[in-house]
Biopython code that builds the backbone (N, CA, C, O; Angstrom):
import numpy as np
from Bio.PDB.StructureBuilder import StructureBuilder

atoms = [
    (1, "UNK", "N", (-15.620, -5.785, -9.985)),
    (1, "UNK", "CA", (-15.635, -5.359, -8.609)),
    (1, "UNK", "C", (-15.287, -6.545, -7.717)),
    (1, "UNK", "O", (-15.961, -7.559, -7.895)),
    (2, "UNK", "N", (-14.223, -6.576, -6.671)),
    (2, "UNK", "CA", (-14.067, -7.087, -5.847)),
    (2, "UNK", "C", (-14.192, -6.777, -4.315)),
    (2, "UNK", "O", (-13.580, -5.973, -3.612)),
    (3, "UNK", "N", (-15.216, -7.705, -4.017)),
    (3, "UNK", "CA", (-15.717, -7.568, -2.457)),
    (3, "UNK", "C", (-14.901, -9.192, -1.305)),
    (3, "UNK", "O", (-15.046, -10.410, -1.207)),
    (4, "UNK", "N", (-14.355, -8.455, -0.901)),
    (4, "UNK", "CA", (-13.687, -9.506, -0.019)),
    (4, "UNK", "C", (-13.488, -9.254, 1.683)),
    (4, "UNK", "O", (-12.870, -8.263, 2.071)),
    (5, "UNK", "N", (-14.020, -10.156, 2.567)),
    (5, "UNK", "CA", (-13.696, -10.538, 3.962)),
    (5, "UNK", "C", (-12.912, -11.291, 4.246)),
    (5, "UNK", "O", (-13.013, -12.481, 3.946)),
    (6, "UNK", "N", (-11.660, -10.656, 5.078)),
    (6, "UNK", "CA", (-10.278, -11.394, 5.086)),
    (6, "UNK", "C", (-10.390, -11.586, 7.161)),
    (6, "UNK", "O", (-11.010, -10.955, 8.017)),
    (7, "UNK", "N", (-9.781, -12.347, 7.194)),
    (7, "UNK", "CA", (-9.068, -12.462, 8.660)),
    (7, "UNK", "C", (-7.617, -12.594, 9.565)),
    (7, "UNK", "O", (-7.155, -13.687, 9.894)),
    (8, "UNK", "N", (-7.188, -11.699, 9.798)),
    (8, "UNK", "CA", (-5.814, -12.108, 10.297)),
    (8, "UNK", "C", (-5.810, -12.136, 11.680)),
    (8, "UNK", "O", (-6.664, -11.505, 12.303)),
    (9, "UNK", "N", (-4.678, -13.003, 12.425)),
    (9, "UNK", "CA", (-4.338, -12.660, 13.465)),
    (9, "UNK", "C", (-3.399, -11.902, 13.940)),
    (9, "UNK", "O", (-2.459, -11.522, 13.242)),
    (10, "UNK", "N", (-3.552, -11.575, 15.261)),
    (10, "UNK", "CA", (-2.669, -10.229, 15.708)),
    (10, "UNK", "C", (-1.503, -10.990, 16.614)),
    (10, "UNK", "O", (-1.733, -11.646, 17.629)),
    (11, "UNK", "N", (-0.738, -10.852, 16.264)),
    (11, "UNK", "CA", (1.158, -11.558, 16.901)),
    (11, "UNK", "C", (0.918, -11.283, 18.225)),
    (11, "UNK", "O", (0.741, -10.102, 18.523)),
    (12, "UNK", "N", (0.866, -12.263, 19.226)),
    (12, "UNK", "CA", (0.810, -12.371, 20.560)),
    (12, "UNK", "C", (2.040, -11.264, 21.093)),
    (12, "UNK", "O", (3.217, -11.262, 20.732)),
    (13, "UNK", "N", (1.139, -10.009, 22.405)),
    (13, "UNK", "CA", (1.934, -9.269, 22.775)),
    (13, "UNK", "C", (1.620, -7.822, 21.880)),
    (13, "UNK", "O", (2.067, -6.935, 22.608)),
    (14, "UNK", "N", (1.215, -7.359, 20.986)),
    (14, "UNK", "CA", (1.092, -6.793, 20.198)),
    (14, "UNK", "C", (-0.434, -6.007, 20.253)),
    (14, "UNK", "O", (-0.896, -5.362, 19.313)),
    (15, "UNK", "N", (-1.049, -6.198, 21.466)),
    (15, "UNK", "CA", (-2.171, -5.399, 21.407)),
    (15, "UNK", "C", (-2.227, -4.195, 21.550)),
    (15, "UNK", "O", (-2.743, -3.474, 20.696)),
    (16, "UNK", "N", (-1.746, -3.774, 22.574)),
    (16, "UNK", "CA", (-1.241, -1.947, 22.514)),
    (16, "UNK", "C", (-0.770, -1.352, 20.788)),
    (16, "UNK", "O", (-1.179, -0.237, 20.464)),
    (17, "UNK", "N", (0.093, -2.180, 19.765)),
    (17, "UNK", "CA", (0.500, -1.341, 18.760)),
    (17, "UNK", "C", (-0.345, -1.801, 17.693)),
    (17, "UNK", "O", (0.168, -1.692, 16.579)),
    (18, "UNK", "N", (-1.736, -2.384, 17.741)),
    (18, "UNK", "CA", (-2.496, -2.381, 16.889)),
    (18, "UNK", "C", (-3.518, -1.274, 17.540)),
    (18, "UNK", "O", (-4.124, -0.666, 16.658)),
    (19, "UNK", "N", (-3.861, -0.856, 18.911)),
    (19, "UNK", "CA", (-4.423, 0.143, 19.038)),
    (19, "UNK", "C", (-3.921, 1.844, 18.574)),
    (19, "UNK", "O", (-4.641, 2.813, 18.334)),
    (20, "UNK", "N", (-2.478, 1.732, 18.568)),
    (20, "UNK", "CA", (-2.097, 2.608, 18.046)),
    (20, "UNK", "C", (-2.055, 2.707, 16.588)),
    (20, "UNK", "O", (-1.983, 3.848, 16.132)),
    (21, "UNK", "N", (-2.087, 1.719, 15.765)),
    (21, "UNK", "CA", (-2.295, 1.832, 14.227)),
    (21, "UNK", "C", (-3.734, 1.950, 14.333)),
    (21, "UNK", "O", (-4.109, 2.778, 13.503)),
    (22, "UNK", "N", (-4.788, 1.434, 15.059)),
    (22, "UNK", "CA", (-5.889, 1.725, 14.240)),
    (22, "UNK", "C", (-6.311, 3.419, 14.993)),
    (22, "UNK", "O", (-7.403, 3.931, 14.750)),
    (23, "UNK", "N", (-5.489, 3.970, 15.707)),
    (23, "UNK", "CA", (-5.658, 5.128, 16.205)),
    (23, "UNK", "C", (-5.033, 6.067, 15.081)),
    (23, "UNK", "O", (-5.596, 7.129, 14.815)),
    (24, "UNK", "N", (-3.681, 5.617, 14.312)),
    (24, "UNK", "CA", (-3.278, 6.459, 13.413)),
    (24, "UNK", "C", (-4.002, 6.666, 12.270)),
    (24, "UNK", "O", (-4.026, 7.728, 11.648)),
    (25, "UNK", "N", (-4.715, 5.455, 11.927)),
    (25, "UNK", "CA", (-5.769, 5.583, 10.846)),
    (25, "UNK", "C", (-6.924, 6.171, 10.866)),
    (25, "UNK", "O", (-7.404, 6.501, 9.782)),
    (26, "UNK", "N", (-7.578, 6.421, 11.964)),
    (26, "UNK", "CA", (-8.615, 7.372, 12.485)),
    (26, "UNK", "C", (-8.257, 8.865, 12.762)),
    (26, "UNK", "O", (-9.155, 9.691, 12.600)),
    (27, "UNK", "N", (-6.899, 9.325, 13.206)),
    (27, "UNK", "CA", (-6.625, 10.389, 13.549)),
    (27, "UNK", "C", (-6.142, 11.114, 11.640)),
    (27, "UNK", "O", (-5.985, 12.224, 11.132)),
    (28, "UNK", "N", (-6.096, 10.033, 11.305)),
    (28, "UNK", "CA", (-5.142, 10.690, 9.768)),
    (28, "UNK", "C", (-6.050, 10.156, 8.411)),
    (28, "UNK", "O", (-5.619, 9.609, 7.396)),
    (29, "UNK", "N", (-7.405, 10.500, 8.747)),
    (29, "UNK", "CA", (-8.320, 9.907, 7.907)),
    (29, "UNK", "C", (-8.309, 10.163, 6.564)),
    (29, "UNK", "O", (-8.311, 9.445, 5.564)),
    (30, "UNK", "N", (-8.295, 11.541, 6.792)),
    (30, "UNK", "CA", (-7.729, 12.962, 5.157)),
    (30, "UNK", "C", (-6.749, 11.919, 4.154)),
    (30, "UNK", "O", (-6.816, 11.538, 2.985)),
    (31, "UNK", "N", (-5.873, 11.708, 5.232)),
    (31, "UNK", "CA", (-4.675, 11.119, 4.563)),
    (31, "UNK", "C", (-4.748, 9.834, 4.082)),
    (31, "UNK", "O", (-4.221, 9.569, 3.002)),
    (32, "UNK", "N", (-5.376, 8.917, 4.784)),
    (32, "UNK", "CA", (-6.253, 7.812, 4.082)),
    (32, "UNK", "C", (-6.840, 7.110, 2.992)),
    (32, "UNK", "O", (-6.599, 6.063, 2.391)),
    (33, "UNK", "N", (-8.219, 8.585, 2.890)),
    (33, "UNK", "CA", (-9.199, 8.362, 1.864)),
    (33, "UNK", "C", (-8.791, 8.491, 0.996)),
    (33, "UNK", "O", (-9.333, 7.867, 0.084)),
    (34, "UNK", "N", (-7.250, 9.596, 0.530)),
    (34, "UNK", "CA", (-6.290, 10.198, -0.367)),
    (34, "UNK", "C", (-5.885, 8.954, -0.700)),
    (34, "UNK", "O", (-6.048, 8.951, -1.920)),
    (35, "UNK", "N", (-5.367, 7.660, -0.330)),
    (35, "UNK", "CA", (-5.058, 6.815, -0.974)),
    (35, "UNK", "C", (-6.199, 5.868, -1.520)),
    (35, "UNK", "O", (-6.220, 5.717, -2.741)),
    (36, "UNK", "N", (-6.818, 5.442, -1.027)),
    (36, "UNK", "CA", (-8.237, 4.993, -1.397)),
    (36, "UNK", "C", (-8.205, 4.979, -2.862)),
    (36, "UNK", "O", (-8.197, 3.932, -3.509)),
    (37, "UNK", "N", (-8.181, 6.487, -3.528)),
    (37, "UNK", "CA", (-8.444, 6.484, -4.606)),
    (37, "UNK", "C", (-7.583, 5.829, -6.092)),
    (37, "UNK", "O", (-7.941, 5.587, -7.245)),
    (38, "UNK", "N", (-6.046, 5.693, -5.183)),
    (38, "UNK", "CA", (-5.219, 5.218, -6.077)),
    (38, "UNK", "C", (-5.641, 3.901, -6.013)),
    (38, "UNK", "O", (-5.741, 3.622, -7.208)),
    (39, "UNK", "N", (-6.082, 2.505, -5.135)),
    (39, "UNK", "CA", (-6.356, 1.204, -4.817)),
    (39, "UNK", "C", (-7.404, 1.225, -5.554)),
    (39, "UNK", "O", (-7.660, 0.051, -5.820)),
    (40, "UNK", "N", (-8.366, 2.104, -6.166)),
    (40, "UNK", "CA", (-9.577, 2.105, -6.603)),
    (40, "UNK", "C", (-10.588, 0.993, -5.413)),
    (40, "UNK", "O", (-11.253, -0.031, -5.572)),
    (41, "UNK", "N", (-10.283, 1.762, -4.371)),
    (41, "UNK", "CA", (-11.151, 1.358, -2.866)),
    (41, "UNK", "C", (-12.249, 1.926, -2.443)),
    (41, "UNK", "O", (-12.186, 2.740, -1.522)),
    (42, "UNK", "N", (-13.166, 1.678, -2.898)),
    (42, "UNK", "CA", (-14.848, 2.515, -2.426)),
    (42, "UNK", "C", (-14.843, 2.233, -0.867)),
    (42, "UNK", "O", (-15.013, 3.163, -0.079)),
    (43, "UNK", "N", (-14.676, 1.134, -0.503)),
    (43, "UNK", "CA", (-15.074, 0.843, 1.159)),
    (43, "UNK", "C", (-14.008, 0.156, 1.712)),
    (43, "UNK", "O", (-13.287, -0.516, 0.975)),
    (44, "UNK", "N", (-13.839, 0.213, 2.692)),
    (44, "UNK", "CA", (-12.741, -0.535, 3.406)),
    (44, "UNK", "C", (-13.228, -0.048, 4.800)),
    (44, "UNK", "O", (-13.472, 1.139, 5.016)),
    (45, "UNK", "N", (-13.355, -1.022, 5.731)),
    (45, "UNK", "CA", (-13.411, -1.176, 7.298)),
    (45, "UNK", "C", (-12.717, -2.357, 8.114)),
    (45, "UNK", "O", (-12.563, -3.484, 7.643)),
    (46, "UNK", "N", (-12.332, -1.989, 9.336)),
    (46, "UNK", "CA", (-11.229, -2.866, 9.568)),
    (46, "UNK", "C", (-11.937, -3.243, 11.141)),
    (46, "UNK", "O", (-11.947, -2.266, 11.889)),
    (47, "UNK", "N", (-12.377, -4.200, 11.581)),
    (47, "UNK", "CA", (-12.951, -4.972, 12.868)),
    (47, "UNK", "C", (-11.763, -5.535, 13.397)),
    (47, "UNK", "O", (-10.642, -5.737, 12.931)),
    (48, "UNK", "N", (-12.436, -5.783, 14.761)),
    (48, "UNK", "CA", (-11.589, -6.243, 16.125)),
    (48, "UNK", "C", (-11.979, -7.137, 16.977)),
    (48, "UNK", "O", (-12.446, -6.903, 18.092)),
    (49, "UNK", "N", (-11.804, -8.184, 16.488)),
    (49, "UNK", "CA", (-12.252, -9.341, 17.908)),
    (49, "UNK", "C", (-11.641, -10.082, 18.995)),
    (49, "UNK", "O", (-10.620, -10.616, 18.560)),
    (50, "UNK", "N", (-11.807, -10.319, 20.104)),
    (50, "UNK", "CA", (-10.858, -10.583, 20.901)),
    (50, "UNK", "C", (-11.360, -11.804, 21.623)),
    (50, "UNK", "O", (-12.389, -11.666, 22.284)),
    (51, "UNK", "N", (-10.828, -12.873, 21.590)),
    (51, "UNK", "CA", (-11.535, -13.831, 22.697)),
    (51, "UNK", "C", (-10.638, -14.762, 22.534)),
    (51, "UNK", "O", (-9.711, -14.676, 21.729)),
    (52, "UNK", "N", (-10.960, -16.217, 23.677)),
    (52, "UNK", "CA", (-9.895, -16.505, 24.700)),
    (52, "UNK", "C", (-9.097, -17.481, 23.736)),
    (52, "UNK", "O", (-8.394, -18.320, 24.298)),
    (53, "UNK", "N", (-9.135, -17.465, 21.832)),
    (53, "UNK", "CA", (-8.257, -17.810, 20.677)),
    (53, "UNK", "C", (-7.508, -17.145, 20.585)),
    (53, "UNK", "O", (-6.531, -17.703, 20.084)),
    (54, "UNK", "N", (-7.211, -15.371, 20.953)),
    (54, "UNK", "CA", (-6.243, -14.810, 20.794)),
    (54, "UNK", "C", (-7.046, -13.113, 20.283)),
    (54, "UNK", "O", (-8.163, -12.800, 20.696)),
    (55, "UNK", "N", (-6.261, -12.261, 19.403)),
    (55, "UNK", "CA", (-6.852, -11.569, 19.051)),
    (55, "UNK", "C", (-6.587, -11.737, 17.133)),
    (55, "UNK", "O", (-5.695, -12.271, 16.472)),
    (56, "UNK", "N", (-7.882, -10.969, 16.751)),
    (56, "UNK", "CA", (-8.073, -10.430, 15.508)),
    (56, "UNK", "C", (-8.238, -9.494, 14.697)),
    (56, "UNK", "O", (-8.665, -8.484, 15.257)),
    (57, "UNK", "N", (-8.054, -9.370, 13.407)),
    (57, "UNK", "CA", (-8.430, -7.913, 12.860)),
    (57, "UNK", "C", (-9.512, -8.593, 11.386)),
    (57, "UNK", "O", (-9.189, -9.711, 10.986)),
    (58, "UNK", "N", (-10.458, -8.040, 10.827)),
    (58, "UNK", "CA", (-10.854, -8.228, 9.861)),
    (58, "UNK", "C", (-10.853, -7.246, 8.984)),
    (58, "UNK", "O", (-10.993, -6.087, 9.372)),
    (59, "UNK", "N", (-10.713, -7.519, 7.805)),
    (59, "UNK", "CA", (-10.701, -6.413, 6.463)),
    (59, "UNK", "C", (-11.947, -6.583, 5.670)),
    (59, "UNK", "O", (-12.083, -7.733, 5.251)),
    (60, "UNK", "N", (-12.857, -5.785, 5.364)),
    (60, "UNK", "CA", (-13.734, -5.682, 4.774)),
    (60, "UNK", "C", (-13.962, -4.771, 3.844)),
    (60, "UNK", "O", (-14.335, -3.694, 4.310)),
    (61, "UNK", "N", (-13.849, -4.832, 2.435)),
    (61, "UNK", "CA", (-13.535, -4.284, 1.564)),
    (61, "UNK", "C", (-14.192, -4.677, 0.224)),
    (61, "UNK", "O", (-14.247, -5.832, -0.198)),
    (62, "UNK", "N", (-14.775, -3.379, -0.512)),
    (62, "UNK", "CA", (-15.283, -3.056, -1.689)),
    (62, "UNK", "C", (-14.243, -2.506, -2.811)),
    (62, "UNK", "O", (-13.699, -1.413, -2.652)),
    (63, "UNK", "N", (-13.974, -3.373, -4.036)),
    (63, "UNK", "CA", (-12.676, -2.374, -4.608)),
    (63, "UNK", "C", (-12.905, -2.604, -6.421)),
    (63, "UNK", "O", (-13.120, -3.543, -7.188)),
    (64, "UNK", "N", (-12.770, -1.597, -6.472)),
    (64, "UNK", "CA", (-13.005, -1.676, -8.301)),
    (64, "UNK", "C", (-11.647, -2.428, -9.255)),
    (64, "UNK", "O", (-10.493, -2.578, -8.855)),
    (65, "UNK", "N", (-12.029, -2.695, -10.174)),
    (65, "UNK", "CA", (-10.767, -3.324, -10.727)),
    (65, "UNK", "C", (-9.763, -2.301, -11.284)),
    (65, "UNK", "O", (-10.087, -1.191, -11.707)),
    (66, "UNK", "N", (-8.417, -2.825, -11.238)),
    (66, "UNK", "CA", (-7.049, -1.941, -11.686)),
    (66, "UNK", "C", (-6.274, -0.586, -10.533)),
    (66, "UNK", "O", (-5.603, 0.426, -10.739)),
    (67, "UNK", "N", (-6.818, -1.269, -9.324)),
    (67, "UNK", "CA", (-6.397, -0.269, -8.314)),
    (67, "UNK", "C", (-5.234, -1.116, -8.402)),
    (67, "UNK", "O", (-5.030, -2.286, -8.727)),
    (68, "UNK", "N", (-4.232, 0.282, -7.834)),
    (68, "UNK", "CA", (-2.911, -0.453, -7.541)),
    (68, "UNK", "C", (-2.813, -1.022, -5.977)),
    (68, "UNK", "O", (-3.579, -0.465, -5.191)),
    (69, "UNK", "N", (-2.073, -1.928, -5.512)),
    (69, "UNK", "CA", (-1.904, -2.668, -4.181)),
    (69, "UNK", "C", (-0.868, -1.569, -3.327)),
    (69, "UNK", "O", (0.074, -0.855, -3.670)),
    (70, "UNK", "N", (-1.574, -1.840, -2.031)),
    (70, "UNK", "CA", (-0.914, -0.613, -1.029)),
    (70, "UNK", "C", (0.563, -1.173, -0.638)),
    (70, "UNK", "O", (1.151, -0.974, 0.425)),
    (71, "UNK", "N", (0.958, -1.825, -1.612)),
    (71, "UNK", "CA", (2.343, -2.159, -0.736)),
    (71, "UNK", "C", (3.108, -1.094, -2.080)),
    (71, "UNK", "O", (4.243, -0.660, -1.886)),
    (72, "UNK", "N", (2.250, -0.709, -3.586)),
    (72, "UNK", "CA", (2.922, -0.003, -4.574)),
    (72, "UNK", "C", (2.859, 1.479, -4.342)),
    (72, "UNK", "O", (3.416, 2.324, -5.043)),
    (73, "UNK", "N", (1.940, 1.757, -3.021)),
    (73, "UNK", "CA", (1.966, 3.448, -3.177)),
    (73, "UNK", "C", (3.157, 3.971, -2.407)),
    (73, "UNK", "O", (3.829, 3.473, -1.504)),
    (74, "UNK", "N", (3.206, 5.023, -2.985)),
    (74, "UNK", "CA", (3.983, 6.306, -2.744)),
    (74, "UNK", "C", (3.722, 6.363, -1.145)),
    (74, "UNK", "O", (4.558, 6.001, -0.317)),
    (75, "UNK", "N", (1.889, 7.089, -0.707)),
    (75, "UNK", "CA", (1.783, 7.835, 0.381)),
    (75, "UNK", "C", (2.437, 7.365, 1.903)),
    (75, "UNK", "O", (2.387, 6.236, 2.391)),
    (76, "UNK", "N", (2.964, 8.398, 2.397)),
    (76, "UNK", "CA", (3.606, 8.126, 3.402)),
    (76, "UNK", "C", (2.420, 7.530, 4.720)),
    (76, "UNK", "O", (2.992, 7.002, 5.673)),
    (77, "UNK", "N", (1.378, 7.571, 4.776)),
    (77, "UNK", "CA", (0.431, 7.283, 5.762)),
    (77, "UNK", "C", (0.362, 5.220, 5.360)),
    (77, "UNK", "O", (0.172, 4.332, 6.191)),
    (78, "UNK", "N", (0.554, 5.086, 4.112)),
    (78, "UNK", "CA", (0.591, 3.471, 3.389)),
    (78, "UNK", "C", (1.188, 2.957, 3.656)),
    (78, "UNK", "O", (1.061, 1.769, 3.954)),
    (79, "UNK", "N", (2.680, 3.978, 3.692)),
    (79, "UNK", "CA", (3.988, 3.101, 4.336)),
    (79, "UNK", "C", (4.050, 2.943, 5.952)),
    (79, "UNK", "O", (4.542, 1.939, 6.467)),
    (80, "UNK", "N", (3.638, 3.764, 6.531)),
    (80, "UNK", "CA", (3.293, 3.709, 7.932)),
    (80, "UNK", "C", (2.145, 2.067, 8.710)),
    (80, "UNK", "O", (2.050, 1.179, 9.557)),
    (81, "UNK", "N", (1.655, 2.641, 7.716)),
    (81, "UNK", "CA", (0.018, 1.138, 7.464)),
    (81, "UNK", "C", (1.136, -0.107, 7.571)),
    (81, "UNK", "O", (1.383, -0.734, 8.601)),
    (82, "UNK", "N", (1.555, -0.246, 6.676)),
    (82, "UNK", "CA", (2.314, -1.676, 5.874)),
    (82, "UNK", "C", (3.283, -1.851, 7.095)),
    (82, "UNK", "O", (3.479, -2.959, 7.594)),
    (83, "UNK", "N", (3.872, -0.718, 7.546)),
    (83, "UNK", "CA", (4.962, -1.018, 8.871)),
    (83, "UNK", "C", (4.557, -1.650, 10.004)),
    (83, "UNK", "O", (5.317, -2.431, 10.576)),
    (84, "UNK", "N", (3.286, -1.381, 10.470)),
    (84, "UNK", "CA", (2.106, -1.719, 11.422)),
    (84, "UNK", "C", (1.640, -2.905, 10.833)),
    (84, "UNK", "O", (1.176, -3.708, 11.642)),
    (85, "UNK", "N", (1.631, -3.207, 9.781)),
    (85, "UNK", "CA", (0.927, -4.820, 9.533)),
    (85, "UNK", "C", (2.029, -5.490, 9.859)),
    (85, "UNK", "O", (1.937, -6.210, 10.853)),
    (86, "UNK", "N", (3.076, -5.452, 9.280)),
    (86, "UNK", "CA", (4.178, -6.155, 9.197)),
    (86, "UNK", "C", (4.528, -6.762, 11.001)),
    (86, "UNK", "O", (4.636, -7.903, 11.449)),
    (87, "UNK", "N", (4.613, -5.562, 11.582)),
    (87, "UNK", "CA", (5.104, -5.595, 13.015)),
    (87, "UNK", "C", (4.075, -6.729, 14.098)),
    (87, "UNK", "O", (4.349, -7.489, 15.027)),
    (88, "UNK", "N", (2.751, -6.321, 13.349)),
    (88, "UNK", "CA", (1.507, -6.856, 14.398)),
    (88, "UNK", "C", (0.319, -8.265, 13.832)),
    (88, "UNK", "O", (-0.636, -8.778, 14.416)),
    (89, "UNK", "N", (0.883, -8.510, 12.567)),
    (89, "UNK", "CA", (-0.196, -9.605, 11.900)),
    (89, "UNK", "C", (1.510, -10.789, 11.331)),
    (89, "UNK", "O", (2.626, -10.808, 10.811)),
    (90, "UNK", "N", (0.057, -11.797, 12.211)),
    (90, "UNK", "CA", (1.253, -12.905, 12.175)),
    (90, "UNK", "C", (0.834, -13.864, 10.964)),
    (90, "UNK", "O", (0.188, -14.905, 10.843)),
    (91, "UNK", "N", (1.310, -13.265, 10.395)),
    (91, "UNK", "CA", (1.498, -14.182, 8.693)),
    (91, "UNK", "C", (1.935, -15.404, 8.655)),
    (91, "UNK", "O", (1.999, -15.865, 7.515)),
    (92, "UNK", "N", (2.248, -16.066, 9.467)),
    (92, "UNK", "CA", (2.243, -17.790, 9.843)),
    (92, "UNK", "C", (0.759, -18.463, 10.163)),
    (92, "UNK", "O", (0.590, -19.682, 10.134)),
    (93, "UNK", "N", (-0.094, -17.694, 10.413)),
    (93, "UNK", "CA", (-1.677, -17.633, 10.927)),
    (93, "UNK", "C", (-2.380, -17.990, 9.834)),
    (93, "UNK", "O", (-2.467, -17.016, 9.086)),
    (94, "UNK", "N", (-3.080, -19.218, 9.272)),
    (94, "UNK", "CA", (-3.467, -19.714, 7.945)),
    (94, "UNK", "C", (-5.008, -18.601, 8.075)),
    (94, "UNK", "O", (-5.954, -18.810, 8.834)),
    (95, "UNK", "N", (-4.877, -17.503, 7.156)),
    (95, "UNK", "CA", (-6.184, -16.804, 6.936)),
    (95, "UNK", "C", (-7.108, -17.861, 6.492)),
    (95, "UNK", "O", (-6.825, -18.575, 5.530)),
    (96, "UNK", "N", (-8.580, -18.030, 7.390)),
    (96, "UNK", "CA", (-9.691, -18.865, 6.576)),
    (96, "UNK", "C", (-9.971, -18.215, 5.332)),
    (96, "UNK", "O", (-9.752, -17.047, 5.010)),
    (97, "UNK", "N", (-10.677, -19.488, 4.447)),
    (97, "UNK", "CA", (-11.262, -18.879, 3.502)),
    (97, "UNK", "C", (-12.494, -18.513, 3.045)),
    (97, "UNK", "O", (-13.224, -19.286, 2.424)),
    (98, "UNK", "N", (-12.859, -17.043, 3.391)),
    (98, "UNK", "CA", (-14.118, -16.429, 3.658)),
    (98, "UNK", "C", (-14.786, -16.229, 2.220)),
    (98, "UNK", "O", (-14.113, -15.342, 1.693)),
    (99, "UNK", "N", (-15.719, -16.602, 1.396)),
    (99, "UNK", "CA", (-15.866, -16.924, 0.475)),
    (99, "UNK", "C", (-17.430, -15.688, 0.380)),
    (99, "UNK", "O", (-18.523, -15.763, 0.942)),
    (100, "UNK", "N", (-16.889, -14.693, -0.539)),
    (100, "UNK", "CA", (-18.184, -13.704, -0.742)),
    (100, "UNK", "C", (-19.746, -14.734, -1.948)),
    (100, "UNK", "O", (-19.643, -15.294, -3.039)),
    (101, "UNK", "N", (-21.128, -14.512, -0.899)),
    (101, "UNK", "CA", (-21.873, -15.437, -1.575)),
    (101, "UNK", "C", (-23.128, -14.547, -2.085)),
    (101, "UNK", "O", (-23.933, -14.889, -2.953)),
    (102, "UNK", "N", (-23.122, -13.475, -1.445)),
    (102, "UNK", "CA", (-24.240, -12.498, -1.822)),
    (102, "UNK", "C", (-23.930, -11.486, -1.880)),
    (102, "UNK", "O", (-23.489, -11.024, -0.828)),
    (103, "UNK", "N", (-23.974, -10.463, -3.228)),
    (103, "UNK", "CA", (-23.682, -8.855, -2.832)),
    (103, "UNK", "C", (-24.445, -8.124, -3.326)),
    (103, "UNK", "O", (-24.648, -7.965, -4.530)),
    (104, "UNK", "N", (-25.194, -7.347, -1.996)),
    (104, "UNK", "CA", (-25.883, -6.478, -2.019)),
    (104, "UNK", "C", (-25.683, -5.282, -2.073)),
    (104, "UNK", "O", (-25.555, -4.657, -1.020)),
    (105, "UNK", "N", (-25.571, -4.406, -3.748)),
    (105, "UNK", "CA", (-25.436, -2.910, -3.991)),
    (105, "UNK", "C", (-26.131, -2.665, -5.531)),
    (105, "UNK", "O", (-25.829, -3.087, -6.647)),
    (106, "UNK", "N", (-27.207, -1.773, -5.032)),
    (106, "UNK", "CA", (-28.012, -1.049, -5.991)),
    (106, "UNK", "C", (-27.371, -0.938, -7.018)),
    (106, "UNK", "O", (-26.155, -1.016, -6.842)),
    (107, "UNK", "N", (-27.805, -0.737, -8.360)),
    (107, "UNK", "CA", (-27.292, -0.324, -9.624)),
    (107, "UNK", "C", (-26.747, 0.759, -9.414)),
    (107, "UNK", "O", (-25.553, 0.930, -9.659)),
    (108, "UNK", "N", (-27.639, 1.827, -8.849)),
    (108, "UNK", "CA", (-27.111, 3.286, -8.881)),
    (108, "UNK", "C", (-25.847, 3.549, -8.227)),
    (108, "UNK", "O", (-25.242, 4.538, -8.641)),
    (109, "UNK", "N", (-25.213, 2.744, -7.112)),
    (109, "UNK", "CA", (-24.317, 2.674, -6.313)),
    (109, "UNK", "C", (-23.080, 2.037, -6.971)),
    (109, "UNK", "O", (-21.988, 2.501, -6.645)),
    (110, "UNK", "N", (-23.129, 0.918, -7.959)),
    (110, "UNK", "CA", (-22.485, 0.305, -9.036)),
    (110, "UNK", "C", (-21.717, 1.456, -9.921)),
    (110, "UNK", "O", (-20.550, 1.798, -10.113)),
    (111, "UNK", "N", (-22.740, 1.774, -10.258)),
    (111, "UNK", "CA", (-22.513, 2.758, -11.454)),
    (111, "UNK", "C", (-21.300, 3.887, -11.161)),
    (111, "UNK", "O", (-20.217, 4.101, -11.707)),
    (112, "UNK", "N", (-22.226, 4.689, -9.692)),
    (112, "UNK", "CA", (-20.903, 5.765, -9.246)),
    (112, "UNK", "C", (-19.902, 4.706, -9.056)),
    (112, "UNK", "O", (-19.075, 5.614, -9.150)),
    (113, "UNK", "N", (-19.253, 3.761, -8.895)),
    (113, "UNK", "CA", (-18.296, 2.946, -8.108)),
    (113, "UNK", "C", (-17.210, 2.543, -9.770)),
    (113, "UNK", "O", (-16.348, 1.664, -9.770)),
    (114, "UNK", "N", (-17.501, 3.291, -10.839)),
    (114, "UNK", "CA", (-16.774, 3.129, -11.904)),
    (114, "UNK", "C", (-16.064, 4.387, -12.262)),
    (114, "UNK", "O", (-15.327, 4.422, -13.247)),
]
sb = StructureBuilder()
sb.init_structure("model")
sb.init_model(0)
sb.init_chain("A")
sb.init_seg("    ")
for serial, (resi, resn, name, xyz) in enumerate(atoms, 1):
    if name == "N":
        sb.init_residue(resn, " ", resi, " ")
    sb.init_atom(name, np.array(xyz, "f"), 0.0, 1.0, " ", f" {name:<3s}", serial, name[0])
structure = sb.get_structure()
């Protein structure tokens, strides 16, 4: 199981079309969770911080091993996703390295998560 907290920044100018991606991902949730299952992704949540460094997005994510990576799926809502990262996360932006030190999930919660 991999649990990871990532950080990117959002490409100066670009705040309006990250509100609209994280609006497409909320409005098209069905369509979403449907991929989820191919990534072998139990959790995934995506945060927003804004202050006078610029803006941010964080990824927070629970994922079982042998999911495939969302840049390999098919679903058209993934390719939409990936178009919206591409356009709005500035990949010149050195992501820190957020280092998972405690994880807290019950056995019973483990177990379904296989």
């Amino acid at each position: 199981m991999k649990v990871e907290l990532s950080k990117f920044r959002v490409k100066e100018g670009k705040s309006h079309r990250v509100d609209e991606w994280m609006e497409l991902l909320n409005q098209n949730m069905d369509k979403v969770l449907l991929t989820l299952k191919d990534e072998k992704m139990y959790v995934e949540a995506i945060f927003r911080e804004k202050d006078e460094t610029g803006e941010y997005l964080y990824w927070f994510s629970v994922q079982g091993e042998g999911g495939i990576d969302v840049e390999e799926s098919e679903h058209e809502i993934d390719k939409k996703h990936l178009a919206f990262w591409y356009e709005c996360i500035d990949e010149d932006y050195p992501s820190p390295s957020i280092t998972t030190e405690v994880v807290m999930i019950p056995d019973h919660v483990r177990k379904a998560m296989k």
